[in-house]
Each structure stands twice: as C-alpha cells, then as structure tokens.
PDB file of N, CA, C and O in Angstrom:
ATOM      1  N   UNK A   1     112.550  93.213 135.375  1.00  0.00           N
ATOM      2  CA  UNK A   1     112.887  94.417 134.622  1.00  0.00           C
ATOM      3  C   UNK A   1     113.830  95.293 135.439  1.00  0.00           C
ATOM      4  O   UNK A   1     114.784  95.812 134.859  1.00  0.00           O
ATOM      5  N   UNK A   2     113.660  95.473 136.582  1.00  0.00           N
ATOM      6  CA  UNK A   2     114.237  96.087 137.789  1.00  0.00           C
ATOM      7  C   UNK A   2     115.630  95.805 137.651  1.00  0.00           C
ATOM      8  O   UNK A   2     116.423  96.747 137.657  1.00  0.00           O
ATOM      9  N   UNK A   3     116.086  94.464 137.510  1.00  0.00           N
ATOM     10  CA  UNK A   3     117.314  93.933 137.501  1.00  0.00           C
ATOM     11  C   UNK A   3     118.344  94.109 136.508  1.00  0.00           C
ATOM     12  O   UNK A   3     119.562  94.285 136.558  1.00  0.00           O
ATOM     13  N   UNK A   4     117.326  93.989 135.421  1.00  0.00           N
ATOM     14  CA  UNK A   4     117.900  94.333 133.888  1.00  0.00           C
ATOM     15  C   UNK A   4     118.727  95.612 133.746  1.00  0.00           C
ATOM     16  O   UNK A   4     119.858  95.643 133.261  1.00  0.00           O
ATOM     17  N   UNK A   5     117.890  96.915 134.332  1.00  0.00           N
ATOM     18  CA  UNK A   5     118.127  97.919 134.522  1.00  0.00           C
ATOM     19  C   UNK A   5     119.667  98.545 135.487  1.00  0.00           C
ATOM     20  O   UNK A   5     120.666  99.259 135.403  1.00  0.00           O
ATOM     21  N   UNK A   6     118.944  97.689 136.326  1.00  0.00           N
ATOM     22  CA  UNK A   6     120.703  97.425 137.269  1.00  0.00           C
ATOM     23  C   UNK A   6     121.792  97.092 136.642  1.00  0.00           C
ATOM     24  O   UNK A   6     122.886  97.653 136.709  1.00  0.00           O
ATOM     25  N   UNK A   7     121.558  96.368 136.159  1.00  0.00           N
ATOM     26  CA  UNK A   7     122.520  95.436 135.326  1.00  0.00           C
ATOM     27  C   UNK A   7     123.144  96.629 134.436  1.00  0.00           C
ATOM     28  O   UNK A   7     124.247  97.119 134.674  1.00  0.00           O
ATOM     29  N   UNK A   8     122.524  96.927 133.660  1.00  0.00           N
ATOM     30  CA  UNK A   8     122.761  97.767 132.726  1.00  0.00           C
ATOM     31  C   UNK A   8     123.155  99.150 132.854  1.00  0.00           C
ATOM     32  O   UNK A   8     123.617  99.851 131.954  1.00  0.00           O
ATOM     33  N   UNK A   9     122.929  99.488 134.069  1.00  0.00           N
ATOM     34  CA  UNK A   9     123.299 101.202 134.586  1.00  0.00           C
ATOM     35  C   UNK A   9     125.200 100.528 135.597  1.00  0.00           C
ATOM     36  O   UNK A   9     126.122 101.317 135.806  1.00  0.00           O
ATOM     37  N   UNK A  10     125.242  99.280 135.930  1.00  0.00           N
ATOM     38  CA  UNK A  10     126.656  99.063 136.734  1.00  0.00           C
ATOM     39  C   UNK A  10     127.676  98.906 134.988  1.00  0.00           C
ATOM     40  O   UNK A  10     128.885  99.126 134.924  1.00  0.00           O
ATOM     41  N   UNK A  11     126.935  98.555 133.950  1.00  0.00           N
ATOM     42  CA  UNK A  11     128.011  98.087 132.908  1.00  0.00           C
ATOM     43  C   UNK A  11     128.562  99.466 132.377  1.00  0.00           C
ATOM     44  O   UNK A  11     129.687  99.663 131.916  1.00  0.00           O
ATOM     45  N   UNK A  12     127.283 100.610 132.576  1.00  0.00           N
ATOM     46  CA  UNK A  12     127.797 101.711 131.654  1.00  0.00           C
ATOM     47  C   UNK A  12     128.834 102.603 132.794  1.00  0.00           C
ATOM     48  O   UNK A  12     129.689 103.436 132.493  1.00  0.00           O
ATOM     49  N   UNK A  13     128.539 102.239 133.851  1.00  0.00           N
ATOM     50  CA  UNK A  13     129.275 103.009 134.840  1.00  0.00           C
ATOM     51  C   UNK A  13     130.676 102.435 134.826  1.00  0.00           C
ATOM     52  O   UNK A  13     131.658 103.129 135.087  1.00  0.00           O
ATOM     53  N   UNK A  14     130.735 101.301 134.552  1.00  0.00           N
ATOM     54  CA  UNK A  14     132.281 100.453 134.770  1.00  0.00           C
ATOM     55  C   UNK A  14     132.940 101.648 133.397  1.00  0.00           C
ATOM     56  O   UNK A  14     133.818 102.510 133.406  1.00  0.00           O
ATOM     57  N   UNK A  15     132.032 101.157 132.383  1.00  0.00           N
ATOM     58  CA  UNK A  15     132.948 101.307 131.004  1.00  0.00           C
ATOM     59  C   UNK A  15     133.185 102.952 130.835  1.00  0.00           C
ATOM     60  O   UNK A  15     134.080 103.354 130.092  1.00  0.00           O
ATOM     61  N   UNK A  16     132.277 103.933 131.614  1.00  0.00           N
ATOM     62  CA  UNK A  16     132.598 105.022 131.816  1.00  0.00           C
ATOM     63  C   UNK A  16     133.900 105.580 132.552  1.00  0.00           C
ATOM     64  O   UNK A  16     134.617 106.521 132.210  1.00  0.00           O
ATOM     65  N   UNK A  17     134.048 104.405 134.094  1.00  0.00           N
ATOM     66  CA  UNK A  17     134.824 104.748 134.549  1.00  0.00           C
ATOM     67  C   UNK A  17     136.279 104.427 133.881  1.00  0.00           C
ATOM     68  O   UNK A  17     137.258 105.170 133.944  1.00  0.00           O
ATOM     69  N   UNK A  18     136.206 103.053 133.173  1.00  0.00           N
ATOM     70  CA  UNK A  18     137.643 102.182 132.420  1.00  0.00           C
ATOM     71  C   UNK A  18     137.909 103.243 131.098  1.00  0.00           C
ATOM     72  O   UNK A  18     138.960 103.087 130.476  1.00  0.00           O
ATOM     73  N   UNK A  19     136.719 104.594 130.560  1.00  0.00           N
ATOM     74  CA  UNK A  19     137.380 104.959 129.509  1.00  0.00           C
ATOM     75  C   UNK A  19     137.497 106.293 129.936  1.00  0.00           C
ATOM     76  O   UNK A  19     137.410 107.086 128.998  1.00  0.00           O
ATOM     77  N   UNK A  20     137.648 106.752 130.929  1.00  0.00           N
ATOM     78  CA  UNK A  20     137.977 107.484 131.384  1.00  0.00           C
ATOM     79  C   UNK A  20     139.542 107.572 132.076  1.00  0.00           C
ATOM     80  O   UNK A  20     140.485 108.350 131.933  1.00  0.00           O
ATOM     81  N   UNK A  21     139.355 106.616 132.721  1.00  0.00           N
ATOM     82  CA  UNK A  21     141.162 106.251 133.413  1.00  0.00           C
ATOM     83  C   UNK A  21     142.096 105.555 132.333  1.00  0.00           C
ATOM     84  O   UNK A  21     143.233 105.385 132.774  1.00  0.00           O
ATOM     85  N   UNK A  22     141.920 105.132 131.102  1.00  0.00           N
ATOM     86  CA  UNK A  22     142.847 104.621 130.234  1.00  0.00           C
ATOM     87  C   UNK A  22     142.837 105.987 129.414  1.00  0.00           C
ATOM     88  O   UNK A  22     143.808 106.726 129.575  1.00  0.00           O
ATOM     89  N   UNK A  23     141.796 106.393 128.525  1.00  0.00           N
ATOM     90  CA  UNK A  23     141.728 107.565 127.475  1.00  0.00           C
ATOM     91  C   UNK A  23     142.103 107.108 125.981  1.00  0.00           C
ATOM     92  O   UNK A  23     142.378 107.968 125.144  1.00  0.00           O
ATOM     93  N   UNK A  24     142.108 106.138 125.753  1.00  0.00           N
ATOM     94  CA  UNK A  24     142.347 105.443 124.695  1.00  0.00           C
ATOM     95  C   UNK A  24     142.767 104.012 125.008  1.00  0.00           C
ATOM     96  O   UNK A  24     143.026 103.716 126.174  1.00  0.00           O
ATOM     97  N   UNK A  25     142.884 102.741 123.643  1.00  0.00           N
ATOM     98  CA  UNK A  25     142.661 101.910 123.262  1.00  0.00           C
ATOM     99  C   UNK A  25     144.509 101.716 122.355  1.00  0.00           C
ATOM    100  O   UNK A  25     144.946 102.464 121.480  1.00  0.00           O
ATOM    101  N   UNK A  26     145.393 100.188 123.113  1.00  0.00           N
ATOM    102  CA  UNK A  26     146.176 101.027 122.082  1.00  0.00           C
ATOM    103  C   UNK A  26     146.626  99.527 122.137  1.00  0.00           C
ATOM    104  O   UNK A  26     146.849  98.881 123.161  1.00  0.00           O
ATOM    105  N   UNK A  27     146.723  99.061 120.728  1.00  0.00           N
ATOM    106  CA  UNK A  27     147.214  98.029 120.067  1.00  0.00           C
ATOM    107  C   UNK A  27     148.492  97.581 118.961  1.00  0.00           C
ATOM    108  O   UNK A  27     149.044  98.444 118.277  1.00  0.00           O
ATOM    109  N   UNK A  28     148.788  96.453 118.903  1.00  0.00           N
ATOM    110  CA  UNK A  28     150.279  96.647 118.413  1.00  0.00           C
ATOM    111  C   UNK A  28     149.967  95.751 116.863  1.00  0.00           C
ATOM    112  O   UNK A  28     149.478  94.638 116.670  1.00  0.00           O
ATOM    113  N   UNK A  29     150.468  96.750 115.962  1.00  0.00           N
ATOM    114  CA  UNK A  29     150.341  95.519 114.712  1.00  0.00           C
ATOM    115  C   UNK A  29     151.676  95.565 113.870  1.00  0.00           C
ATOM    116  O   UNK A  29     152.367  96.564 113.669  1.00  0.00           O
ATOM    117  N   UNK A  30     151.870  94.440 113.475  1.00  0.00           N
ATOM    118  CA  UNK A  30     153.233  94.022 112.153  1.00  0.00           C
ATOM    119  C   UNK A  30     153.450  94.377 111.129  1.00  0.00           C
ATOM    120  O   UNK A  30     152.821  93.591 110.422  1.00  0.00           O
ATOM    121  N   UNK A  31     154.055  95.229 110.351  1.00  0.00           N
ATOM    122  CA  UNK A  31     153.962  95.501 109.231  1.00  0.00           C
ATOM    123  C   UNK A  31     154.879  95.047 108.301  1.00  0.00           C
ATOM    124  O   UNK A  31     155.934  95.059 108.934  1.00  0.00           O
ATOM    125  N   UNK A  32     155.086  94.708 107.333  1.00  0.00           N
ATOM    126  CA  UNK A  32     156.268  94.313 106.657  1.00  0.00           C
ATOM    127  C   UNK A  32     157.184  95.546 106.322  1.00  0.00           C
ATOM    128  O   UNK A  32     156.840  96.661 105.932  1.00  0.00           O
ATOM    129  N   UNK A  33     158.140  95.171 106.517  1.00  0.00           N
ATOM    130  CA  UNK A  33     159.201  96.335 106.290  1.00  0.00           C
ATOM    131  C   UNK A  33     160.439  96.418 104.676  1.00  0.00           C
ATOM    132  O   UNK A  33     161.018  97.171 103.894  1.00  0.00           O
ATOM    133  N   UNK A  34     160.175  94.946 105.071  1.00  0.00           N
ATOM    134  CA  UNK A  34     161.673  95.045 104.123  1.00  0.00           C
ATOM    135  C   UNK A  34     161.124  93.064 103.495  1.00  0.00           C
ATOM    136  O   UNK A  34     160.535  92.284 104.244  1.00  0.00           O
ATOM    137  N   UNK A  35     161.566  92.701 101.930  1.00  0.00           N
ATOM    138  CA  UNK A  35     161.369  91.579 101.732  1.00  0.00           C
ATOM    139  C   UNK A  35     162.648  91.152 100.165  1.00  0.00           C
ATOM    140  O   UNK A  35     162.401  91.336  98.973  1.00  0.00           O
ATOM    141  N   UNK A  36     163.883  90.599 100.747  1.00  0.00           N
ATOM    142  CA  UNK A  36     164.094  90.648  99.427  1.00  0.00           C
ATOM    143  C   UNK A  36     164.702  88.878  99.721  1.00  0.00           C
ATOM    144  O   UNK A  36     165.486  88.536 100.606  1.00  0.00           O
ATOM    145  N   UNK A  37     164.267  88.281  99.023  1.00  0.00           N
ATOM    146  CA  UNK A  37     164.361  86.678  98.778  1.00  0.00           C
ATOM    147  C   UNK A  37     164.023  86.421  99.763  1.00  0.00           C
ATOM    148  O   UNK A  37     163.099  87.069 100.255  1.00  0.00           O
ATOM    149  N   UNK A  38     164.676  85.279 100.530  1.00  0.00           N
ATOM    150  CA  UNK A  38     164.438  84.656 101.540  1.00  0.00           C
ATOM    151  C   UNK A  38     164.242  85.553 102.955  1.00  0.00           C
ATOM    152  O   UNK A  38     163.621  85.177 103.949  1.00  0.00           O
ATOM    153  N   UNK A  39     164.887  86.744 102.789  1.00  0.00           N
ATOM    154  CA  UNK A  39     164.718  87.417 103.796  1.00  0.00           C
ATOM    155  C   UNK A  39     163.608  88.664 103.983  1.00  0.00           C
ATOM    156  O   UNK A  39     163.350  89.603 103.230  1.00  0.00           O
ATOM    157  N   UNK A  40     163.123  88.340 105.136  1.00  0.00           N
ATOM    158  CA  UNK A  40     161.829  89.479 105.601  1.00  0.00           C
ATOM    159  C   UNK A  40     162.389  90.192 107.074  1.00  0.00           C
ATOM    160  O   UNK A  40     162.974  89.812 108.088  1.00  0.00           O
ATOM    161  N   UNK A  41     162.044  90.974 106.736  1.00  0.00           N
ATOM    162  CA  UNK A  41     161.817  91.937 107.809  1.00  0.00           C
ATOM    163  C   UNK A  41     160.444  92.877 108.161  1.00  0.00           C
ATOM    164  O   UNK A  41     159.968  93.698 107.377  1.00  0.00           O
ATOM    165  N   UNK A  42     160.017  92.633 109.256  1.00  0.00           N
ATOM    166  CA  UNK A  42     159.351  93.172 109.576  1.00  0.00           C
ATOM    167  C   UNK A  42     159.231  93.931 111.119  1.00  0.00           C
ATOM    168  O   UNK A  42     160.048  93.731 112.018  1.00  0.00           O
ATOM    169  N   UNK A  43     157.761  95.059 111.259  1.00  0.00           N
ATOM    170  CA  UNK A  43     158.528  95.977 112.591  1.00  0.00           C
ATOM    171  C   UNK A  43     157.069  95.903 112.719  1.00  0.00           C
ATOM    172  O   UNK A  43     156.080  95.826 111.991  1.00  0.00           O
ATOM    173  N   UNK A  44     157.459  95.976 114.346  1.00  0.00           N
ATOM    174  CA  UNK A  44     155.599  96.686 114.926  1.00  0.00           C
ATOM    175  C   UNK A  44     155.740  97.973 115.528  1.00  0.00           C
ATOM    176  O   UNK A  44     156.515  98.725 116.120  1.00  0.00           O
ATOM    177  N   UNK A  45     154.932  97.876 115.207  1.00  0.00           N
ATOM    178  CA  UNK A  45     153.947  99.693 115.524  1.00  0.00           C
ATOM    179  C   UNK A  45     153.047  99.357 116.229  1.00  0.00           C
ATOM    180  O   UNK A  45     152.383  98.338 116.043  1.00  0.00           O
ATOM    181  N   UNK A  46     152.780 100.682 117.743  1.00  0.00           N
ATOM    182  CA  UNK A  46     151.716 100.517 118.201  1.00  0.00           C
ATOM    183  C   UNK A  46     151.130 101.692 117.659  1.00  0.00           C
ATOM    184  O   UNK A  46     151.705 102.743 117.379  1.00  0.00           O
ATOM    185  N   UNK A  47     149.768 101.371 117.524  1.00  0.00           N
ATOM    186  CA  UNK A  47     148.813 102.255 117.521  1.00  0.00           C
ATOM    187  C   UNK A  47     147.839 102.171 118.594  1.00  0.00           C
ATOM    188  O   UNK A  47     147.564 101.246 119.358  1.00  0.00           O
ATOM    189  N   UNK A  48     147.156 103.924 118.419  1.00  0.00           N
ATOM    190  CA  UNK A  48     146.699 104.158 119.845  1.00  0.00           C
ATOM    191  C   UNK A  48     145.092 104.869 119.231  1.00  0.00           C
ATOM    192  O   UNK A  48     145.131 105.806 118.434  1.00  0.00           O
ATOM    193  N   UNK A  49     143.666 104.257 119.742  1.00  0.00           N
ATOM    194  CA  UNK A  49     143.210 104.731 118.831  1.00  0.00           C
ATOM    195  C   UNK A  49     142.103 105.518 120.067  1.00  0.00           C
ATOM    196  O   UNK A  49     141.408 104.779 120.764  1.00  0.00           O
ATOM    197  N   UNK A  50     142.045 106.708 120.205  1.00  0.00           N
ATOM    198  CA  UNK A  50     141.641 107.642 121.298  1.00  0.00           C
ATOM    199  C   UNK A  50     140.478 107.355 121.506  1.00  0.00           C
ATOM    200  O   UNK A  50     139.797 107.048 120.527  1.00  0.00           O
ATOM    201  N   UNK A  51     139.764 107.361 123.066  1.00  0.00           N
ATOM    202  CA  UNK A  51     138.538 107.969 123.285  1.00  0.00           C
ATOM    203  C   UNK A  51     138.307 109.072 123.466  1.00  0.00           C
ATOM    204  O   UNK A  51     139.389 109.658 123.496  1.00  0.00           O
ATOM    205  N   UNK A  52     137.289 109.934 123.655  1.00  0.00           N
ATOM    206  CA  UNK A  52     137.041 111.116 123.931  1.00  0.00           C
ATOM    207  C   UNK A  52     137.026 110.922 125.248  1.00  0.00           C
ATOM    208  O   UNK A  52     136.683 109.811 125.652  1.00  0.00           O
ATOM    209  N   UNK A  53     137.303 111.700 125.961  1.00  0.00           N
ATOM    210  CA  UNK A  53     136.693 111.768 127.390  1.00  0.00           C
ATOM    211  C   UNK A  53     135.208 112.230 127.988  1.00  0.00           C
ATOM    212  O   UNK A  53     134.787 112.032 129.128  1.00  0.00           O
ATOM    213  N   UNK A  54     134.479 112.963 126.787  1.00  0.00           N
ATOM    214  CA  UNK A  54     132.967 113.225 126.748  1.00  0.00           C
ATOM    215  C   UNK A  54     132.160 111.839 126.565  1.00  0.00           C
ATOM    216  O   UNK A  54     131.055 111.578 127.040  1.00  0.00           O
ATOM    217  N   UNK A  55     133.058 110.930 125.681  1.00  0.00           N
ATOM    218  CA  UNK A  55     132.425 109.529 125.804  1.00  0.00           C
ATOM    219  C   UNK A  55     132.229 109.014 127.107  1.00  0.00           C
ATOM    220  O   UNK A  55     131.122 108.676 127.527  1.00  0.00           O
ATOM    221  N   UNK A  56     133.308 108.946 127.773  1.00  0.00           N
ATOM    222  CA  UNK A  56     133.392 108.175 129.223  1.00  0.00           C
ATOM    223  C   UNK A  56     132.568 108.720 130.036  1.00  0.00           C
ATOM    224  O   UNK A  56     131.686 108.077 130.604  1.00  0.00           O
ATOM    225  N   UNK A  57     132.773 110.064 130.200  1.00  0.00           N
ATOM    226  CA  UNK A  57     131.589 111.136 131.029  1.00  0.00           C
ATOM    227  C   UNK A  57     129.688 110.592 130.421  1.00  0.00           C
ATOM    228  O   UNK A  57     128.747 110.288 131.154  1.00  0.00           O
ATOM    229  N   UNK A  58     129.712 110.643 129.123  1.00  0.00           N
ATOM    230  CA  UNK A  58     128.303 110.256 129.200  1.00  0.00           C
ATOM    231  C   UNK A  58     128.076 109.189 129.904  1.00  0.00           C
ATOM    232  O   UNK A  58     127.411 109.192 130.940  1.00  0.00           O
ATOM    233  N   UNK A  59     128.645 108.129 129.365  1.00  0.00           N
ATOM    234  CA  UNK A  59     128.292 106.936 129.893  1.00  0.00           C
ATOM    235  C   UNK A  59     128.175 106.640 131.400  1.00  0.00           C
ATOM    236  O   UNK A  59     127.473 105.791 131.949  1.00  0.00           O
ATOM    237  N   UNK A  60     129.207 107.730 132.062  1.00  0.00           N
ATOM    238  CA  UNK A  60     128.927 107.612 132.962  1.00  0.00           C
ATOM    239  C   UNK A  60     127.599 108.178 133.758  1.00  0.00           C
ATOM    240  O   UNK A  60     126.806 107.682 134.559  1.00  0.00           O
ATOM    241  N   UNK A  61     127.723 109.188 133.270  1.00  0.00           N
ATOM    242  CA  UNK A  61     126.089 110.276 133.721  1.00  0.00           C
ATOM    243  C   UNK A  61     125.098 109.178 133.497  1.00  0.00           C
ATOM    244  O   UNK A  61     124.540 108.882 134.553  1.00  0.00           O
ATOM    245  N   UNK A  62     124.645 108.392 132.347  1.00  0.00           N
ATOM    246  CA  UNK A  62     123.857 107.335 131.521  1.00  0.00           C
ATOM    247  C   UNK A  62     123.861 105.957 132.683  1.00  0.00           C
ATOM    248  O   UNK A  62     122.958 105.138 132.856  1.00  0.00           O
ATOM    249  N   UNK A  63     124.918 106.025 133.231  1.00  0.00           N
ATOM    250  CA  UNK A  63     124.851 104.559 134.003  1.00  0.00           C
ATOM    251  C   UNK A  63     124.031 105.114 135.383  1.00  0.00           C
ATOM    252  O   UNK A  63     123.024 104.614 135.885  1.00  0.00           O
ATOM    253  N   UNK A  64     124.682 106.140 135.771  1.00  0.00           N
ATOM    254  CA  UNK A  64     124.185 106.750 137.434  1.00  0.00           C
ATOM    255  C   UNK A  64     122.441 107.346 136.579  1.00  0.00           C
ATOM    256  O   UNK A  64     121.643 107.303 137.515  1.00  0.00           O
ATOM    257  N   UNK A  65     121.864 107.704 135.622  1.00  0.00           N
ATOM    258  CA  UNK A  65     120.603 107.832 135.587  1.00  0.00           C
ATOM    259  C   UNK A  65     120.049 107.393 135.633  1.00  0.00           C
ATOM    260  O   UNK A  65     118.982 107.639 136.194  1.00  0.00           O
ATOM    261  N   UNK A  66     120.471 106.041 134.868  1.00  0.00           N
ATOM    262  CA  UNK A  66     119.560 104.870 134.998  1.00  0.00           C
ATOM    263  C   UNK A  66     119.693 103.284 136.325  1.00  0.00           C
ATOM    264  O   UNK A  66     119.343 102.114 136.479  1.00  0.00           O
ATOM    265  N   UNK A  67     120.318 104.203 136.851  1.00  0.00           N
ATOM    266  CA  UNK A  67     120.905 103.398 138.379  1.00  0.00           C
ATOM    267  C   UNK A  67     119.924 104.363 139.556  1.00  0.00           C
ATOM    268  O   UNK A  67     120.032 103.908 140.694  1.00  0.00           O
ATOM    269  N   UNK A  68     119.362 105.119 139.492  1.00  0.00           N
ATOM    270  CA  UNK A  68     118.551 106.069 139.841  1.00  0.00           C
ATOM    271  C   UNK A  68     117.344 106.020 139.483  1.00  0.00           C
ATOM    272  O   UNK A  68     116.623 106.136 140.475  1.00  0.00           O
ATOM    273  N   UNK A  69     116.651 105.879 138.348  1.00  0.00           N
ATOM    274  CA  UNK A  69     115.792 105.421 137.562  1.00  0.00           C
ATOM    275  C   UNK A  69     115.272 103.503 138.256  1.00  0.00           C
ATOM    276  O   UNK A  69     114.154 102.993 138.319  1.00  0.00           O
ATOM    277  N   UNK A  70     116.455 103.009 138.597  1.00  0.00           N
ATOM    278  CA  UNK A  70     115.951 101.648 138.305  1.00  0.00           C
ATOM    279  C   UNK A  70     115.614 101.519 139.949  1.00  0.00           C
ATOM    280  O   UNK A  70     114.624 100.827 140.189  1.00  0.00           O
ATOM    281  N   UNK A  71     116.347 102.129 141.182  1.00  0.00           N
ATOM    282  CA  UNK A  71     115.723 101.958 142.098  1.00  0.00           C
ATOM    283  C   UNK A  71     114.604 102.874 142.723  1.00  0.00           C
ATOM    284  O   UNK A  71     114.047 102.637 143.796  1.00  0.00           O
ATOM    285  N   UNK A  72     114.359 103.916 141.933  1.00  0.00           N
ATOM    286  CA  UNK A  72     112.837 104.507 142.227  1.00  0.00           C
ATOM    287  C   UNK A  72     111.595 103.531 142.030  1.00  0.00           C
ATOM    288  O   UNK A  72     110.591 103.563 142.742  1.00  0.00           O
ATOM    289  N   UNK A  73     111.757 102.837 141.186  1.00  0.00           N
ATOM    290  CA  UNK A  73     111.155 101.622 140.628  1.00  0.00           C
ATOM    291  C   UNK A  73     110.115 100.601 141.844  1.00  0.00           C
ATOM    292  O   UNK A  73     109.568  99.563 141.470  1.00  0.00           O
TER     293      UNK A  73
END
C-alpha cells in the first residue's frame, strides 16, 4: 500500500510540475478550406487548449501530501 501511494503522489507531482511549465495543451488540426472539383484545399490551425495554473498547483500540493502521508506510514 505504501508503494502505491508513492507511486501515486511522484505521478501527481510530475503532472503538476509538466502543467505548470507548459500552461496549456496545443494541437494542430486540418480543416478544409476550399473544394471545387478535383481541387481541395485545405489549412491547419493550431489550437491551444489552456490549463489553469490552479490545476497544476493542486496537483502539485496533492502529490507532496500524499508523498508525506505515504512516508509517515
């Protein structure tokens, strides 16, 4: 159980720290633009789809509590 706990307080701390230093999530998609007979055109767009930074902060507080929690144990 001890371990589990470990385990689980280093994952929230990573993903606290990774959404904290990026601040969003940002991906590229295709859209069609233009289609007349044989010819297409199309364009990408990135989109960027935000984290909060209160997200990253919990998770992080959440990983170090229970990283605290698991070696009082």
């Amino acid at each position: 159980m001890k371990s589990g706990l470990l385990l689980i307080a280093v994952i929230l701390i990573a993903i606290g720290v990774v959404s904290l230093a990026y601040q969003g999530i940002t991906y590229t998609t295709r859209e069609k633009v233009l289609e007349v007979g044989p010819i297409k055109a199309t364009a990408e767009k990135k989109k960027t789809l935000p984290l909060p930074p209160i997200l990253g902060g919990l998770s992080l507080a959440g990983g170090v509590v229970l990283l605290v929690a698991a070696t009082r144990r």
